[in-house]
C-alpha positions as CSV (number, residue, x, y, z in Angstrom):
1,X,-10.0,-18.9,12.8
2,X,-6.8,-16.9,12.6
3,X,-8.2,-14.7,10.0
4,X,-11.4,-14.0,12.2
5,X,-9.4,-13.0,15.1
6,X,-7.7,-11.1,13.6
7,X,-11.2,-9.3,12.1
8,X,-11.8,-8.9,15.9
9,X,-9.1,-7.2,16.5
10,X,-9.4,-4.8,14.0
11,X,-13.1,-4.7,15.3
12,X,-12.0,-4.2,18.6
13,X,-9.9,-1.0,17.6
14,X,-12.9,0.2,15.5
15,X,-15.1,0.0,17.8
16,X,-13.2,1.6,21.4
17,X,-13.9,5.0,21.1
18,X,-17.6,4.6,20.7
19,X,-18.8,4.4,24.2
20,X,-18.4,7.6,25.4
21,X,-14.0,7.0,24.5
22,X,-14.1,4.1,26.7
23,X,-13.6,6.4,29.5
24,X,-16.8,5.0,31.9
25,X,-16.1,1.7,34.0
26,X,-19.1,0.5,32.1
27,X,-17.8,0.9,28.6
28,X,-14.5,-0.6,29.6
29,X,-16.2,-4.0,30.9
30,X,-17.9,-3.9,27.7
31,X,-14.4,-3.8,25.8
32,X,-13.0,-6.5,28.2
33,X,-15.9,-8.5,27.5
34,X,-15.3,-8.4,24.0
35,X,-11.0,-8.4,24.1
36,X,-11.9,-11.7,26.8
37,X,-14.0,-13.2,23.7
38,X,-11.3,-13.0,21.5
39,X,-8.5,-14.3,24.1
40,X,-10.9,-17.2,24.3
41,X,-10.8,-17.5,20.6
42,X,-7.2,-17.5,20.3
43,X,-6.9,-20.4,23.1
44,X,-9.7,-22.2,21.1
45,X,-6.9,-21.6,17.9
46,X,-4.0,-22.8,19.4
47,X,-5.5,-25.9,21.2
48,X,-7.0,-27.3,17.6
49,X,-4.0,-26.0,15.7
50,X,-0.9,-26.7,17.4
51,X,1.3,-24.8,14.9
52,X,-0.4,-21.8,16.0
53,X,1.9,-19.7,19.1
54,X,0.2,-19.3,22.2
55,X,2.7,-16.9,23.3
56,X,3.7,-13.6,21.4
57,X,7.3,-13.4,20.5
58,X,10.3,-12.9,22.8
59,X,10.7,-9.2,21.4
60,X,7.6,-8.5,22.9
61,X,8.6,-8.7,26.2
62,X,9.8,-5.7,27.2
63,X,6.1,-4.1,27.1
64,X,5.0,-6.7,29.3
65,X,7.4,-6.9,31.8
66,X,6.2,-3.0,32.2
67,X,2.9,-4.0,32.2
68,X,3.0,-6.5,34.1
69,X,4.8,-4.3,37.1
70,X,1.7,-1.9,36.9
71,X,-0.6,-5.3,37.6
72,X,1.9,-6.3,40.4
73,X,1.8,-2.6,42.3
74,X,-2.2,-2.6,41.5
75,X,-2.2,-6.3,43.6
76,X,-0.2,-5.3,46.1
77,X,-1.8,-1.9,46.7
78,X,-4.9,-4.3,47.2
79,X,-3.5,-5.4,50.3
80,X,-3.9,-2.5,52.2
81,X,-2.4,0.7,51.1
82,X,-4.4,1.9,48.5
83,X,-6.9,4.7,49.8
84,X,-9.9,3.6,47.3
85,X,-9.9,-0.1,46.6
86,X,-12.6,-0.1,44.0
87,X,-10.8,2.0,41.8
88,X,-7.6,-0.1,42.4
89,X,-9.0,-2.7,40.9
90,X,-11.2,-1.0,38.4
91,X,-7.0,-0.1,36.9
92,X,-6.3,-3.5,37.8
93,X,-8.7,-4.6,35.7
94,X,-8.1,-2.3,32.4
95,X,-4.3,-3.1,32.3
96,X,-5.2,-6.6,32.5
97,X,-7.6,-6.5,29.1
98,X,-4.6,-4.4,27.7
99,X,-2.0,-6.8,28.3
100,X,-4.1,-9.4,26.4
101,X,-4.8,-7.2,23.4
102,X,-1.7,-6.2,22.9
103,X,-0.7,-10.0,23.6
104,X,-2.9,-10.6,20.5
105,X,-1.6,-7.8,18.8
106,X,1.7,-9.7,18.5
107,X,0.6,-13.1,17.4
108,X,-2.0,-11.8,14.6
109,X,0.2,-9.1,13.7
110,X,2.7,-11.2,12.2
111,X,3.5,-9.9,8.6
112,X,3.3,-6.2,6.7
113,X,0.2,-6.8,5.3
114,X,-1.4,-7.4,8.6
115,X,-0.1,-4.3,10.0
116,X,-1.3,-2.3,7.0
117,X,-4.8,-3.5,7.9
118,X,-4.4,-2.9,11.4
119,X,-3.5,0.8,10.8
120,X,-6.1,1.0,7.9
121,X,-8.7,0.2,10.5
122,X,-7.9,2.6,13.1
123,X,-7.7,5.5,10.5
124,X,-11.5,4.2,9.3
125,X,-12.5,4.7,13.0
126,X,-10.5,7.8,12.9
127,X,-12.7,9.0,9.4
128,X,-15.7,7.9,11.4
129,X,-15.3,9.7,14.4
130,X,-14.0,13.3,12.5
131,X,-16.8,13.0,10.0
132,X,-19.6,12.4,13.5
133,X,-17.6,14.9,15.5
134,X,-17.9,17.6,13.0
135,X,-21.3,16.9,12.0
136,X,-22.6,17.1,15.3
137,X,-20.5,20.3,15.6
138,X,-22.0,22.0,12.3
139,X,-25.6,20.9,13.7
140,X,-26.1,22.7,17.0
141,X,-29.8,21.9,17.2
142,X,-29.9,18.6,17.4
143,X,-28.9,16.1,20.2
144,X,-25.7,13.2,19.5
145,X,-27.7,9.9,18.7
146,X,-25.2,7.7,20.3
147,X,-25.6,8.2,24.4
148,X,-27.6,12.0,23.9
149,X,-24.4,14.3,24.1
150,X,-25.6,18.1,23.7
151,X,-23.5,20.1,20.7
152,X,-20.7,21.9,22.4
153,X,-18.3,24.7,20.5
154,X,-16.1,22.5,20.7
155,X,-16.1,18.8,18.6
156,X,-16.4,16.0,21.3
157,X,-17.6,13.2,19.0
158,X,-18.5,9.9,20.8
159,X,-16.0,11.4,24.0
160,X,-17.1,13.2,26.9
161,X,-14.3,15.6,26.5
162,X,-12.9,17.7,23.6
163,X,-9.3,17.0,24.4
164,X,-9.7,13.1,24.1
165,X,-11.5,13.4,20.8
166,X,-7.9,15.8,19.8
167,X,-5.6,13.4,21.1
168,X,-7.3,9.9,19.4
169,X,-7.7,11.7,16.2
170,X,-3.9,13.1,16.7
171,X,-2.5,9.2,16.9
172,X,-4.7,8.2,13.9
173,X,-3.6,11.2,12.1
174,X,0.2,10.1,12.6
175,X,-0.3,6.3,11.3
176,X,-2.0,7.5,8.2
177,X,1.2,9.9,7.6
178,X,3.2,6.8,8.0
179,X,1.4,4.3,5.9
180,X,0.9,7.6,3.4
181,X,5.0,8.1,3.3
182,X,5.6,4.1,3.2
183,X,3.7,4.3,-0.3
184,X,5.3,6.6,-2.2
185,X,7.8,5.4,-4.4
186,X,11.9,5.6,-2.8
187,X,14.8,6.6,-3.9
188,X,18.7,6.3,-3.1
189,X,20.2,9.1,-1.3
190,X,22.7,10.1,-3.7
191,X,19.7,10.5,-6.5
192,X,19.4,14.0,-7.6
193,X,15.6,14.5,-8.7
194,X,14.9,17.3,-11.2
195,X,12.0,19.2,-10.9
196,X,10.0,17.9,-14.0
197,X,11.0,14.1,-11.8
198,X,9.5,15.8,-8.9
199,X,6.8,17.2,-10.0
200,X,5.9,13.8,-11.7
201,X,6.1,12.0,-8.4
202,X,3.4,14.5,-6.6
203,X,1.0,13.5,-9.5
204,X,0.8,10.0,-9.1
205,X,0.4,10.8,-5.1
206,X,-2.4,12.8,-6.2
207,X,-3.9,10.5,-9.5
208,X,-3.3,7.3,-7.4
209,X,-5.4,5.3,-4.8
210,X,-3.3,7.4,-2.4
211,X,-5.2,10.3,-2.6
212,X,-8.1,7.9,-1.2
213,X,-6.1,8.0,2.3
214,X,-5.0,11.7,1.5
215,X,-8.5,12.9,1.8
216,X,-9.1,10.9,5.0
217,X,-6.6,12.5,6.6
218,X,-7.6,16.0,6.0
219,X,-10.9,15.0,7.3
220,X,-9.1,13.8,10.3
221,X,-7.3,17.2,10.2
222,X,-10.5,19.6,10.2
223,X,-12.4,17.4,13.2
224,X,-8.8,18.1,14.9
225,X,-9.0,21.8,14.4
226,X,-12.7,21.8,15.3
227,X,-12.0,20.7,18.6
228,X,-10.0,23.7,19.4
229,X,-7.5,21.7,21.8
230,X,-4.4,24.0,22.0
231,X,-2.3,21.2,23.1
232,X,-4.2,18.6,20.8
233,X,-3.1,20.8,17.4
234,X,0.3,22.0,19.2
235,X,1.2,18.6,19.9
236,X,0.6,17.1,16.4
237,X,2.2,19.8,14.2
238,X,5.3,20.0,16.8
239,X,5.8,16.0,17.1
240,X,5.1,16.2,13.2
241,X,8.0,18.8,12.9
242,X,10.4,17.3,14.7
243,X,10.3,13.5,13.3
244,X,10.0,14.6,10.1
245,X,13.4,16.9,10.5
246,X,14.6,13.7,11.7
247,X,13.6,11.4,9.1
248,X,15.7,14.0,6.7
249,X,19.2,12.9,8.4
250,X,18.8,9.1,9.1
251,X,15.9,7.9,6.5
252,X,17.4,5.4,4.8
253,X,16.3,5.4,1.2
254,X,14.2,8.5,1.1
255,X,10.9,8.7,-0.7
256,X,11.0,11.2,-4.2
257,X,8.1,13.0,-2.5
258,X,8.7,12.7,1.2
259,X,9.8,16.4,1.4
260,X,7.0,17.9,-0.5
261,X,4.3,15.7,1.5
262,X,5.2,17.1,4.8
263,X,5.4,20.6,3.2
264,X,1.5,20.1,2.1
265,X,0.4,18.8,5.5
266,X,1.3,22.5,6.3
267,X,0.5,24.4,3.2
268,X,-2.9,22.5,2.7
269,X,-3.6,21.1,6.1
270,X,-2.6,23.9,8.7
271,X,-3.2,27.0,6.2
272,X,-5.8,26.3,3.4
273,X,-8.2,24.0,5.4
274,X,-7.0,25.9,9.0
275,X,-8.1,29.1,7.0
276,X,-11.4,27.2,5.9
277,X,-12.6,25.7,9.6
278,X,-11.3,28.5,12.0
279,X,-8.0,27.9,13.0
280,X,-7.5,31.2,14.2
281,X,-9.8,30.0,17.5
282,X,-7.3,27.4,18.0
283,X,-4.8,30.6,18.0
284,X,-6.7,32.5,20.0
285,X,-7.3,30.2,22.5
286,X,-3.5,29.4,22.9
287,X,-2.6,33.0,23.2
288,X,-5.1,33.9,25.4
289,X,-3.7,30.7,27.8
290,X,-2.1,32.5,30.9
291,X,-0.6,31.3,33.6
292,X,-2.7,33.4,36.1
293,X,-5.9,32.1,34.2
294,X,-4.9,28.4,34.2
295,X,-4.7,26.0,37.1
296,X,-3.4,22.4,36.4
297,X,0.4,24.0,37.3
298,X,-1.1,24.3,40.7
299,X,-2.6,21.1,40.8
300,X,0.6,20.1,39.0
301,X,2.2,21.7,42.5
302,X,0.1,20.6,45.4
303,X,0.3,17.4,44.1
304,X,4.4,16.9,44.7
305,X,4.1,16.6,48.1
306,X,1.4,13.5,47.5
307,X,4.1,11.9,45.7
308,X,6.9,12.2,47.9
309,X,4.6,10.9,50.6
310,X,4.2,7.5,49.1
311,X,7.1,7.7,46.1
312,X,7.3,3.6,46.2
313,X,3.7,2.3,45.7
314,X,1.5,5.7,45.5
315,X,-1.8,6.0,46.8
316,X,-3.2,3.6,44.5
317,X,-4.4,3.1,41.4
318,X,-7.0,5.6,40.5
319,X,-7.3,7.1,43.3
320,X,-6.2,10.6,42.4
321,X,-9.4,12.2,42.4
322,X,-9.8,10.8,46.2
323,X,-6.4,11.2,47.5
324,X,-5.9,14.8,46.1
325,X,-8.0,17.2,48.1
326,X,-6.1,16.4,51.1
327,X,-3.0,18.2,49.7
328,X,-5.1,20.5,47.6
329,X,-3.5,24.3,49.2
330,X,-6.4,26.5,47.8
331,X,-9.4,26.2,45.9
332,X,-9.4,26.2,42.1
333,X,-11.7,27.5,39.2
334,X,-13.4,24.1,38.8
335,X,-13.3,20.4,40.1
336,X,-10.1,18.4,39.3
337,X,-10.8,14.6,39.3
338,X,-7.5,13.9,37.4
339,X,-4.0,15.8,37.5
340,X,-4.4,16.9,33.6
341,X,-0.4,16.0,33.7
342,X,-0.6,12.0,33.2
343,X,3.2,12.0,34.2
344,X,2.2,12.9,37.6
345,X,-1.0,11.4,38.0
346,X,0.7,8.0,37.2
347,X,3.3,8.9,39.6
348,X,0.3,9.5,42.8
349,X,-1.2,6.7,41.8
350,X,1.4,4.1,41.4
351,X,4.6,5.2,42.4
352,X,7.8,6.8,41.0
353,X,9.6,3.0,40.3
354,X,6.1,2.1,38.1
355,X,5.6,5.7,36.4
356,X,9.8,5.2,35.4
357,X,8.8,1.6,34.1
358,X,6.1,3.2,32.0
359,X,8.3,5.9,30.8
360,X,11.1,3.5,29.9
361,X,8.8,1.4,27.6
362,X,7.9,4.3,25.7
363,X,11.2,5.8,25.5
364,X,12.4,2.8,24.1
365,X,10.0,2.0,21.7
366,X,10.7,5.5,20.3
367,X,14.3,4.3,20.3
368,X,13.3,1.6,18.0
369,X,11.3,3.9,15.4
370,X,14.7,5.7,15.2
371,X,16.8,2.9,14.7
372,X,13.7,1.4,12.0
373,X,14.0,4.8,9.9
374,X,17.7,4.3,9.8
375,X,18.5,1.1,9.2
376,X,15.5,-1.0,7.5
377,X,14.7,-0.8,4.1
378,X,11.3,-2.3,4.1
379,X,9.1,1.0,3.1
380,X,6.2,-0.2,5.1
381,X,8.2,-0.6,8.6
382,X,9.9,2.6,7.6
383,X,6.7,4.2,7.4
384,X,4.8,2.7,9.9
385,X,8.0,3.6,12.2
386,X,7.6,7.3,11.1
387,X,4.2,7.3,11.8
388,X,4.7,5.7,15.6
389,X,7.3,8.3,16.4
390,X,5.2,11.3,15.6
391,X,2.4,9.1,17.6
392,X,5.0,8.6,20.5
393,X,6.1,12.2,21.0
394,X,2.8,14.1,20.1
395,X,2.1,11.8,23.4
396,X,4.7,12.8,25.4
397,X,3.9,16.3,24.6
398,X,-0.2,16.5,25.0
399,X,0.3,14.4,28.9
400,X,2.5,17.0,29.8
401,X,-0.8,19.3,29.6
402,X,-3.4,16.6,30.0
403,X,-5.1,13.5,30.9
404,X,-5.5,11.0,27.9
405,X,-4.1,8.1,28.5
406,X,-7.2,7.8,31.2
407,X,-9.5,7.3,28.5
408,X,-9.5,3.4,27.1
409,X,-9.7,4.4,23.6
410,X,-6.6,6.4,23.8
411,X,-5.0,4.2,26.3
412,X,-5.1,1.2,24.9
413,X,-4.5,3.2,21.1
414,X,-1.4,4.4,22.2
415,X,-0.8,0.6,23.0
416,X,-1.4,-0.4,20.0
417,X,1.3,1.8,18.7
418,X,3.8,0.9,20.8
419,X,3.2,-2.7,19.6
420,X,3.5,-1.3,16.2
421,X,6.9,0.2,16.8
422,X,8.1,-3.2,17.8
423,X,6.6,-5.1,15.1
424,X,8.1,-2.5,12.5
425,X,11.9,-3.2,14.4
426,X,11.3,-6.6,15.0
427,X,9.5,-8.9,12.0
428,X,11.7,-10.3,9.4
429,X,10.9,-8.6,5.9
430,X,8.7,-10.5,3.5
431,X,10.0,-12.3,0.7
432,X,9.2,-9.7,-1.9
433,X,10.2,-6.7,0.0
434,X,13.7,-8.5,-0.2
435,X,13.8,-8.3,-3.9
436,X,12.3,-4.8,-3.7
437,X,15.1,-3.5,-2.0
438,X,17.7,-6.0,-3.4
């Protein structure tokens, strides 16, 4: 039973993105139905074996508790204040059915070997949706068989919208980098490599099973650039940059390769394959981004004074798309149902005090990847908490711009890392990673 679960989890993860990104009310019952299921399951578990926990550790806590006020803001917007009670609870409902898969998350998760299946199951979905994103792409005559999508320039996938596809295949992209850099052999920071040492170590990256989960990510990569997101390939490469300068400072016990594997995700990935699948559109489109052509700053704008109309409890939970027009100063090139700036659209919705609990949480649990790089010497949590800190701030970076976390594949995704990035800080080392690393 704990096994199975666990299957269903992975399942679960797999299967997200395939109605239409989970992004429909429809498609999110659909994975409540099935995350309900597998609650059920886990009940079932712990009432015929009692060694089994019912309740995920005490680490955990700290994502609930900021889950948890998101559930008590929805409820008591229910009461009366929010402007569009069915879409109250429609949130209501969605951070209910991610508090218990992340709940799972934490009981079933509960050694490395786990987690390495986890993550090896959302970089298969992540293989599956590049390799159906960019066939559909490279096929413009024919209609998507899943839900009759029409080919658009742009890869889209089983999504309704280009930038969700960018951003899901973004945080699979960075767990593969960190299981990827948790595998290659380490080192101890005074070791001085030479070059034929070096050398030797990018062959087996290359002659090993490694080069299995190598080639999925540059799939991943050329469904990324096909979707010719400017903030979806800014985000990745600059997140990427910026842990991985990181990682040089406080990684404790280096990997032989580590330097030279970033160096090819820009070499290979960016340049050669870039070169191959049209990058230069993705440059084009960024540089012909103007501030007199775009809009979301002054939705950004208009929708300030929303917020510091009802700063406490917002306007309620999914509501923006109702509540906005109201403050909305002139009309715009196109019909904004969401903010395309998830900082402030959480912050109409629910409130400053929420959005700040929300930001806290993820802030912290980048905190933790930090503190994992520098000070544990398991190489999978190392790796897995490189992988969730790219994850975390590629994030950060693409809401600025953007409206993923809206979509329940990339929602409860992002969850999912976030749990990760606990797990990685938090679980005891195994008993042979011990005498690994002494």
């Amino acid at each position: 039973m704990n096994r199975f679960i666990f299957f269903l989890l992975c399942a679960i993860l797999f299967l997200l993105p395939i109605p239409l990104g989970s992004y429909r009310p429809w498609a999110i019952l659909a994975m409540g139905v099935l995350i309900g299921a597998t609650f059920l399951a886990h009940l079932i578990n712990c009432t015929i074996n009692h060694e089994q926990p019912l309740y995920p550790p005490l680490y955990s806590w700290p994502l609930f508790g900021a889950l948890g006020i998101v559930v008590l803001i929805c409820c008591v917007q229910l009461l009366g204040i929010s402007i569009d009670p069915f879409q109250t609870k429609q949130m209501l409902i969605k951070t209910s059915f991610i508090i218990l898969f992340c709940w799972l998350i934490f009981i079933y998760c509960n050694s490395s070997q786990r987690i390495k299946k986890l993550i090896y199951a959302i970089i298969c979905a992540g293989v599956f949706q590049a390799l159906y994103a960019s066939y559909l792409n490279f096929s413009p005559d024919i209609v998507s068989p899943l839900f009759g999508y029409r080919h658009t320039k742009r890869a889209i996938g089983t999504f309704t919208y280009s930038n969700f596809l960018a951003n899901y295949l973004a945080l699979c992209l960075c767990l593969g980098i960190g299981v990827l850099v948790s595998e290659l052999k380490r080192s101890d920071s005074d070791y001085k490599q030479t070059l034929k040492q070096t050398l030797r170590a990018w062959a087996e990256i290359l002659l090993s099973s490694k080069i299995i989960l190598r080639i999925s990510l540059i799939i991943i990569i050329v469904a990324l650039i096909l979707t010719r997101s400017r903030m979806g390939n800014s985000a990745f490469f600059i997140a990427l940059i910026v842990v991985s300068f990181l990682a040089l400072f406080i990684y404790k016990h280096k990997p032989k390769a580590f330097k030279l594997l970033i160096i090819s995700f820009f070499i290979i990935d960016l340049i050669i394959i870039g070169a191959i699948f049209d990058v230069e559109k993705v440059k084009q489109r960024i540089s012909e981004t103007s501030i007199q052509s775009e809009t979301r700053d002054e939705v950004v704008r208009d929708s300030i004074p929303l917020i510091l109309d009802k700063p406490l409890l917002g306007s309620g939970g999914g509501t923006f798309y109702t509540a906005f027009p109201a403050y909305q100063s002139e009309p715009y090139s196109g019909y904004y149902d969401n903010a395309h700036n998830d900082y402030v659209q959480f912050a109409v919705e629910l409130g400053i005090p929420a959005t700040a609990a929300l930001g806290s949480l993820i802030l912290y649990c980048l905190w933790l990847c930090v503190n994992t790089m520098r000070m544990r010497k398991t190489a999978l949590f190392q790796g897995v908490a490189f992988g969730c800190a790219i994850a975390i701030i590629d994030m950060l970076l693409h809401s600025l711009v953007d409206y993923s976390l809206q979509a329940g594949a990339n929602s409860m995704l992002f969850m999912a890392i976030l749990c990760l990035a606990i797990l990685s800080n938090k679980l005891p080392a195994s008993k042979r990673s011990r005498k690994e690393h002494g």
